[in-house]
C-alpha positions in Angstrom: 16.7 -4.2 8.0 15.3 -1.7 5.6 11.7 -1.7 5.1 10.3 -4.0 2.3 7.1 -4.4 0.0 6.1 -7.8 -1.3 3.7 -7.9 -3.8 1.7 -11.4 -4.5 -0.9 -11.9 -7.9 -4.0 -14.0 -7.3 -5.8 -13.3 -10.5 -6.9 -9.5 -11.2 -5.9 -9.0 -7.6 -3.4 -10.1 -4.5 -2.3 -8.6 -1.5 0.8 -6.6 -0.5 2.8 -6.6 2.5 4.9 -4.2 3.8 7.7 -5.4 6.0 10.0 -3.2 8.8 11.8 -4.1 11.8 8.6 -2.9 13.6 6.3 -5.8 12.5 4.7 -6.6 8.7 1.6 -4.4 7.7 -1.2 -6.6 5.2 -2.8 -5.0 2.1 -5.0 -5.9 -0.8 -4.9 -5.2 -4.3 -7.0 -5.2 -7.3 -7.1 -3.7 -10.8 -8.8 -0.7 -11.2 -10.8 0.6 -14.2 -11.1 4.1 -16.0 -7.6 5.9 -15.3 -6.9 3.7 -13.2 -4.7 0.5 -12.8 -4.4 -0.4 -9.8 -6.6 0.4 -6.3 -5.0 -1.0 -2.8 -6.1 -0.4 0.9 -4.2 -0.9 4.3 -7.0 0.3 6.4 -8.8 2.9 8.1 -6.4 5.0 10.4 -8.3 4.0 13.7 -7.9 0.0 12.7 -4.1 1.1 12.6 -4.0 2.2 16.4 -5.2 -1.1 17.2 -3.7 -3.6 14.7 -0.5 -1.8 13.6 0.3 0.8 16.9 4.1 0.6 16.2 3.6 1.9 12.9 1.2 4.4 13.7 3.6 7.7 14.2 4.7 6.7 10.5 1.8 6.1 8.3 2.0 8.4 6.2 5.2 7.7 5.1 4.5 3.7 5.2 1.6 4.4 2.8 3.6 6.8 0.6 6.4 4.1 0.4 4.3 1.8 -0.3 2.6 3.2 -3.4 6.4 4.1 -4.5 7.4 0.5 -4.2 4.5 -0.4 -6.3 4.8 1.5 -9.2 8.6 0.8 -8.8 8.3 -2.7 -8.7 4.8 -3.6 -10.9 3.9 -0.2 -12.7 6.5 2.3 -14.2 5.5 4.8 -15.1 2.7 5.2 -13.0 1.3 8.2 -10.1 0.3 6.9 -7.6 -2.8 9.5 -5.3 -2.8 8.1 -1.2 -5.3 8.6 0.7 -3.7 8.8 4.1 -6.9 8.8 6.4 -8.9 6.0 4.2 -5.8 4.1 3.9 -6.6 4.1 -0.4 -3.6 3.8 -2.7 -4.5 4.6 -6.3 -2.0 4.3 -9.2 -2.9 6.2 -12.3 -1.4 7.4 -15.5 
């Protein structure tokens, strides 16, 4: 099964979930202000070991998909900036 993103609204914000064989990782969302749209977090790298530790060897790529899938999905477009130790997803213009 490839990896999948599901993105839910709840008002100006929801959550996103990514989905692998490994397990499902949960996200938040919210819209942003200034240059930005969107901000999302997944959570510190440390909460990862603990919460997520089959996905750990592969965060950065999770997160970088993630933000992808986003702007694929809900922001064309859009850049997206990762912060891969904060666990931050930012999508911008």
């Amino acid at each position: 099964m490839p990896p999948q993103v599901t993105i839910t609204t709840d008002g100006r914000s929801g959550s996103v979930i990514y989905t692998a064989e490994g397990g499902r990782i949960s996200g938040w969302w919210e819209f942003g202000g200034g240059d930005a749209l969107v901000i999302a977090n997944f959570g510190i790298a440390e909460e990862w070991r603990r919460v997520y530790p089959w996905a750990v060897a592969e965060r950065s790529a999770i997160l970088h998909f993630i933000a992808q899938e986003m702007i694929r999905q809900k922001a064309a477009g859009y850049r997206a900036s990762v912060d891969e130790e904060s666990g931050w997803i930012e999508l911008y213009r």
